[in-house]
N, CA, C and O atoms as a Tinker XYZ file with bonds, in Angstrom:
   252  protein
     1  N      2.520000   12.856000   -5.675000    73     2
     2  CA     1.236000   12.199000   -5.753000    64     1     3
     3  C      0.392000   12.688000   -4.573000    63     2     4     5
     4  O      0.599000   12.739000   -3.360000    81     3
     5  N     -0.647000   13.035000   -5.375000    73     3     6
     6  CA    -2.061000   13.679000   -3.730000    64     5     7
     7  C     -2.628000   12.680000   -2.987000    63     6     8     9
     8  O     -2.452000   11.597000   -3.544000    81     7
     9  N     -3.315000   12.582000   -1.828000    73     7    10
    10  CA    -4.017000   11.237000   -1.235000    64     9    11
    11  C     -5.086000   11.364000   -2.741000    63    10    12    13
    12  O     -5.261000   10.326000   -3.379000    81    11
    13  N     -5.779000   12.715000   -3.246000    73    11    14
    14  CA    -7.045000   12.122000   -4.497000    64    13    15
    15  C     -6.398000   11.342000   -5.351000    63    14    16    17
    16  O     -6.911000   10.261000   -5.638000    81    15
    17  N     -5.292000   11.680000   -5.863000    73    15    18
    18  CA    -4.305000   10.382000   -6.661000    64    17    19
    19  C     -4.445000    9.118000   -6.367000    63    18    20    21
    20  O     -4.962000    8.307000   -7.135000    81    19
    21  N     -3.784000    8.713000   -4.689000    73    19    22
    22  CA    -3.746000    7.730000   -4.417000    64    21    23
    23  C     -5.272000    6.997000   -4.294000    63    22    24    25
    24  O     -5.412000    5.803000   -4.559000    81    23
    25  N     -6.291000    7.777000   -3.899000    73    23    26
    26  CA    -7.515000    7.252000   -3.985000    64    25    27
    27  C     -8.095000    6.664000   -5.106000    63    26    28    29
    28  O     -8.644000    5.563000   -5.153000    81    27
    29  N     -7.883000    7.748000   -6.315000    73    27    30
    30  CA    -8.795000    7.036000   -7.672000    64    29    31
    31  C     -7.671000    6.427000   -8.236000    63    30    32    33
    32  O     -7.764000    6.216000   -9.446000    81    31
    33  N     -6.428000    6.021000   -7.580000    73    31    34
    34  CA    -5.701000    4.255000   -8.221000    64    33    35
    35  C     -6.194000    3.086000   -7.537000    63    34    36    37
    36  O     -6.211000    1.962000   -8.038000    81    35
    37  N     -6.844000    3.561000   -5.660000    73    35    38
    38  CA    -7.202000    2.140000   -5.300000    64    37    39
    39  C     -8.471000    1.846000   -5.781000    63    38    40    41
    40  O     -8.861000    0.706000   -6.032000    81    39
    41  N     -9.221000    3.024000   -5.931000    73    39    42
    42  CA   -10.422000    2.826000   -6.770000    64    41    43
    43  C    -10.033000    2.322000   -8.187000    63    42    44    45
    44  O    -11.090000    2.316000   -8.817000    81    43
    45  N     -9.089000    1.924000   -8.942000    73    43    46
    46  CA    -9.556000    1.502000  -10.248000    64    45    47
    47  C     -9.704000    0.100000   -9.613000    63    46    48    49
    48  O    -10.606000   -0.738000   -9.630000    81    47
    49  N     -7.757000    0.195000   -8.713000    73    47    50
    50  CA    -7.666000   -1.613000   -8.421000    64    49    51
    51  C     -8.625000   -2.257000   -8.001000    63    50    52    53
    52  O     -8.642000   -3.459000   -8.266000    81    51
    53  N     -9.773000   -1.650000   -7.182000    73    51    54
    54  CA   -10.963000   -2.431000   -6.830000    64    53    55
    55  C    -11.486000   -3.496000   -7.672000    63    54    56    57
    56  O    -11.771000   -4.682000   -7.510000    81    55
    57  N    -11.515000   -2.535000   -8.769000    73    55    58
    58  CA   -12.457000   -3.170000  -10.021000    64    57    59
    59  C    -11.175000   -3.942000  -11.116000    63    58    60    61
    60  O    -11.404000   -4.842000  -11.925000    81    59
    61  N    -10.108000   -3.427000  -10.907000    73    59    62
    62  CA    -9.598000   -3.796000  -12.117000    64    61    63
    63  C     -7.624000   -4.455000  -11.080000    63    62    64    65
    64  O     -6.596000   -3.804000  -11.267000    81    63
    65  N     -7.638000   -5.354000  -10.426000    73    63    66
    66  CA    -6.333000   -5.518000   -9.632000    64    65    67
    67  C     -5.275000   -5.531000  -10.585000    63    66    68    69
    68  O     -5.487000   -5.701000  -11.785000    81    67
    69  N     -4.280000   -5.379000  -10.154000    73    67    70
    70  CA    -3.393000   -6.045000  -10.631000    64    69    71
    71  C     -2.587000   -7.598000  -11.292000    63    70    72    73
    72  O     -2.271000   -8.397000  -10.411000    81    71
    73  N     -2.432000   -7.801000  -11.999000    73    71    74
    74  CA    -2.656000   -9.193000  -12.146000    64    73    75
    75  C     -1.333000   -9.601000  -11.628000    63    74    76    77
    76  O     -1.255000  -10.778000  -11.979000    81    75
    77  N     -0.358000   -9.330000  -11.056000    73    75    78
    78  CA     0.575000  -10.041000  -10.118000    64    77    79
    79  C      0.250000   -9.890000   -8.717000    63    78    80    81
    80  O      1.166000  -10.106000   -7.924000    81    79
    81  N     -1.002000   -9.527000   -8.216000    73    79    82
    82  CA    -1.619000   -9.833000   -7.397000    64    81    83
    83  C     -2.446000  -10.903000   -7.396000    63    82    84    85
    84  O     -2.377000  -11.737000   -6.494000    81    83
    85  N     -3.319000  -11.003000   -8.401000    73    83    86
    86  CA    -4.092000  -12.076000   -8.643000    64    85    87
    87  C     -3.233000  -13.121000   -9.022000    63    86    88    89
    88  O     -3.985000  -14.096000   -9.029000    81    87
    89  N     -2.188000  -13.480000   -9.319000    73    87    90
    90  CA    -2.022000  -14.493000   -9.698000    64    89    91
    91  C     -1.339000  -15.307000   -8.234000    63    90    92    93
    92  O     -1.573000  -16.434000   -7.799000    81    91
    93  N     -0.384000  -14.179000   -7.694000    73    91    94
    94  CA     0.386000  -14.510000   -6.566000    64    93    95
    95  C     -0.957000  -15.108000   -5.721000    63    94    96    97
    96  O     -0.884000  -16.309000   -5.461000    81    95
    97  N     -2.012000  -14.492000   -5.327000    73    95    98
    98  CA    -3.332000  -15.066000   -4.493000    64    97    99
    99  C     -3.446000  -16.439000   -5.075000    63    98   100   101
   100  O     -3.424000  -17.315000   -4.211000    81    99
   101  N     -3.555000  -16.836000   -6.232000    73    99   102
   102  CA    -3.984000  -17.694000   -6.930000    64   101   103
   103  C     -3.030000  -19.083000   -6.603000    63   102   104   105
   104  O     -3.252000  -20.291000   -6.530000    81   103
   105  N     -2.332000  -18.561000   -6.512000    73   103   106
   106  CA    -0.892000  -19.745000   -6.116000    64   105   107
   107  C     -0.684000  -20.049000   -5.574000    63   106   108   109
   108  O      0.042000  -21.041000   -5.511000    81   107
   109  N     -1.361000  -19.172000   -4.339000    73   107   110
   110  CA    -0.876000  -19.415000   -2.651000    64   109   111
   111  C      0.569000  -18.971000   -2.274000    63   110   112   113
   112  O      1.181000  -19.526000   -1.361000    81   111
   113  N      1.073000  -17.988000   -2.983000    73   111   114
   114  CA     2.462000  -17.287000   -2.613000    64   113   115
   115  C      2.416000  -16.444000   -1.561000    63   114   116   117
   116  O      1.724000  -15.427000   -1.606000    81   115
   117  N      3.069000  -16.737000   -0.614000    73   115   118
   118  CA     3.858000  -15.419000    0.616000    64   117   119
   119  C      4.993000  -15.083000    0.147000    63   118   120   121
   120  O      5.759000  -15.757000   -0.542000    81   119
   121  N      5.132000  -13.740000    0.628000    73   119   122
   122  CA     6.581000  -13.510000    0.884000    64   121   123
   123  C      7.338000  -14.133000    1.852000    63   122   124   125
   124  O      6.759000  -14.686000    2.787000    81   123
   125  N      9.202000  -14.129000    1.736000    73   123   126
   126  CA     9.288000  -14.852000    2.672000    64   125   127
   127  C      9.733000  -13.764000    3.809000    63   126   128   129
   128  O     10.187000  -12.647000    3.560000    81   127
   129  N      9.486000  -14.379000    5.252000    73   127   130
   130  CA     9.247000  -12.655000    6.243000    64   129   131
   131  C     10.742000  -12.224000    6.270000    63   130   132   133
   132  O     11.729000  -12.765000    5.770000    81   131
   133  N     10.605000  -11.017000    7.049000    73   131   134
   134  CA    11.668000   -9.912000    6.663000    64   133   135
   135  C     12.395000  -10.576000    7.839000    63   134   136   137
   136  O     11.895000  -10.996000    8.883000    81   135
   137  N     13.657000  -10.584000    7.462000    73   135   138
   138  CA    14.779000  -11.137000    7.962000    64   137   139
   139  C     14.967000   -9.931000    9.772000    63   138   140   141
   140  O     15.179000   -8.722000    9.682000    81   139
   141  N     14.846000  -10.543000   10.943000    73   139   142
   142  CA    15.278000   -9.795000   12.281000    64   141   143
   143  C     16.968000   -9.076000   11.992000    63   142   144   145
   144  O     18.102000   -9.497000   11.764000    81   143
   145  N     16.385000   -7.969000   12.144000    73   143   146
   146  CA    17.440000   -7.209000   12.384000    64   145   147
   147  C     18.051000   -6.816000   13.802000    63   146   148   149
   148  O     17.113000   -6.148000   14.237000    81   147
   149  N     18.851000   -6.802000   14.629000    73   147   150
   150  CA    19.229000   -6.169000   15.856000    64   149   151
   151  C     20.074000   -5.015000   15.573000    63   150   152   153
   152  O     21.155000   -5.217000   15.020000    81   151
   153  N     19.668000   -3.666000   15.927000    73   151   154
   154  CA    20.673000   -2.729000   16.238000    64   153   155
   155  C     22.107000   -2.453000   17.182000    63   154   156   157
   156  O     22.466000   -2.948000   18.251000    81   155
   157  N     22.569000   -1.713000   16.525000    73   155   158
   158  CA    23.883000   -2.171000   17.469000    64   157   159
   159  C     23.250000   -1.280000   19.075000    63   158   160   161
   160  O     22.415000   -0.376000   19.118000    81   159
   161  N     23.844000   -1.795000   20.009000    73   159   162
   162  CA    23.176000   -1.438000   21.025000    64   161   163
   163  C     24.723000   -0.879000   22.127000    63   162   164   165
   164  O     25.873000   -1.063000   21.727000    81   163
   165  N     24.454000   -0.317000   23.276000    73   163   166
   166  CA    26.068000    0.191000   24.040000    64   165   167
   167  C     26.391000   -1.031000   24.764000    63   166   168   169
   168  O     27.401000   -0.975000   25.466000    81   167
   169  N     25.664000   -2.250000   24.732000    73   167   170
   170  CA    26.245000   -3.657000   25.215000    64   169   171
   171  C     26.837000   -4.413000   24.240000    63   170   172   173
   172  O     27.732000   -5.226000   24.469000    81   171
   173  N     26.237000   -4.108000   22.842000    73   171   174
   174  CA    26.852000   -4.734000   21.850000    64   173   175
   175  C     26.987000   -3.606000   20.923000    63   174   176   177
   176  O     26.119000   -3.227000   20.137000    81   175
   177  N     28.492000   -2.962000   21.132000    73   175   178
   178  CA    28.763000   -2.028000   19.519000    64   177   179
   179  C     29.142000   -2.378000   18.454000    63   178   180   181
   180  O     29.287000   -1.563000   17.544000    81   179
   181  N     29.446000   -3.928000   18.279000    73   179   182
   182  CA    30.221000   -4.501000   17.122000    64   181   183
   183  C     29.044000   -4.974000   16.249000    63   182   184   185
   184  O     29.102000   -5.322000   15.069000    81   183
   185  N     27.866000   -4.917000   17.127000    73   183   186
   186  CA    26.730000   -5.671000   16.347000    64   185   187
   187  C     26.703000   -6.882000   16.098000    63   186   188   189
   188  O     25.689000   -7.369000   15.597000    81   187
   189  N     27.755000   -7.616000   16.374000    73   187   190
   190  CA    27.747000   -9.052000   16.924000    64   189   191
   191  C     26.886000  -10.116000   17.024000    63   190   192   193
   192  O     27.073000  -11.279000   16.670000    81   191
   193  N     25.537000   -9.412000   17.747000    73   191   194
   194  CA    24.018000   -9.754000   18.125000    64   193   195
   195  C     23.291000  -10.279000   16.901000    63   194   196   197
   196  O     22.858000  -11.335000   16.441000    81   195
   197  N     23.400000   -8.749000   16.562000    73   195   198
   198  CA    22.753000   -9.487000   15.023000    64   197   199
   199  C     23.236000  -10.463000   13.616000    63   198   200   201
   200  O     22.572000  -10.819000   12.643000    81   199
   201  N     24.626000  -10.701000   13.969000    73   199   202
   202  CA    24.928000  -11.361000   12.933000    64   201   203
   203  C     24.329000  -13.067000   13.512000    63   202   204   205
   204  O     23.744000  -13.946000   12.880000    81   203
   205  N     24.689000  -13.023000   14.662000    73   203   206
   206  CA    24.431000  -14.118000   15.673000    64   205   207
   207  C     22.827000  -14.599000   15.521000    63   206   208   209
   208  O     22.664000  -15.812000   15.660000    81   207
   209  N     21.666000  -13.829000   15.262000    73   207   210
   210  CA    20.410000  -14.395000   15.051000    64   209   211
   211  C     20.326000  -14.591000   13.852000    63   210   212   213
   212  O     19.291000  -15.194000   13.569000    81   211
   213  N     21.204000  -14.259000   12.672000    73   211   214
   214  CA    21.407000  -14.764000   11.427000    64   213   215
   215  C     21.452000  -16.220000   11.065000    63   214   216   217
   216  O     20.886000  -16.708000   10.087000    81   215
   217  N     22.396000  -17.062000   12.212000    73   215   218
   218  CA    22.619000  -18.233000   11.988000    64   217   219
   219  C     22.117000  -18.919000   13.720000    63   218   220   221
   220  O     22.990000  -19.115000   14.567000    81   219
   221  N     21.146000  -19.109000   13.907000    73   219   222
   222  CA    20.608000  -19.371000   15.179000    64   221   223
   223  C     21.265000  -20.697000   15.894000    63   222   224   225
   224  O     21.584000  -20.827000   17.076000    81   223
   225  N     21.408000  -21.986000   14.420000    73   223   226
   226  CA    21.468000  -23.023000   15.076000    64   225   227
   227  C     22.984000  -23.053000   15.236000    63   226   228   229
   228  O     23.475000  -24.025000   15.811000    81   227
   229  N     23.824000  -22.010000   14.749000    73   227   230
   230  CA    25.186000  -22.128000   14.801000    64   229   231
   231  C     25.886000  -22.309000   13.674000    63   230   232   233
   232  O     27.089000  -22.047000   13.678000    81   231
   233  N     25.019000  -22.962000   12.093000    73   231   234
   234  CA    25.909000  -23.382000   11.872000    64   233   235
   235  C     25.901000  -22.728000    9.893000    63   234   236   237
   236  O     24.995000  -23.061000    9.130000    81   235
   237  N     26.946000  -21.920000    9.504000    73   235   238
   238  CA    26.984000  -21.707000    8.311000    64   237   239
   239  C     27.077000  -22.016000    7.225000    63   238   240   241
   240  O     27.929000  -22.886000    7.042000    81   239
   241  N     26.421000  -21.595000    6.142000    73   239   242
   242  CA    26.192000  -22.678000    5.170000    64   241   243
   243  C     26.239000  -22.393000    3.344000    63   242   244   245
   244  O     25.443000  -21.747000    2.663000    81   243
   245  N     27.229000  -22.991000    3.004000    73   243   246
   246  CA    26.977000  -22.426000    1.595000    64   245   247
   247  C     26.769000  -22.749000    0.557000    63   246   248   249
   248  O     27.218000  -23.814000    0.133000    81   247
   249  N     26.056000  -21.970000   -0.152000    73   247   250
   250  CA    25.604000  -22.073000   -1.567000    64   249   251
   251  C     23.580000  -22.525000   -1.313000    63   250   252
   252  O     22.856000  -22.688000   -2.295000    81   251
């Protein structure tokens, strides 16, 4: 795909959106935000860190 491609598609959407855009606006839908990731780091190689901001308050939960 060329940027002129990508141009005359945002040019249709101008005029013509998508309608799972419009509707999601319409509803008041967010996404929900992207989950923190931590890389493994040379203080933490097990990655440990990040499983750890997964469950902040401590405590796991299922279903």
């Amino acid at each position: 795909m060329t940027i002129w491609d990508v141009e005359r598609i945002f040019a249709y959407w101008r005029g013509s959106p998508p309608t799972h855009e419009l509707v999601a606006a319409y509803l008041g839908y967010k996404p929900p935000p992207e989950p923190v990731t931590v890389a493994p780091s040379a203080d933490d190689p097990s990655g440990i860190g990040s499983m750890i901001m997964r469950f902040p308050d401590g405590a796991v939960k299922h279903g």
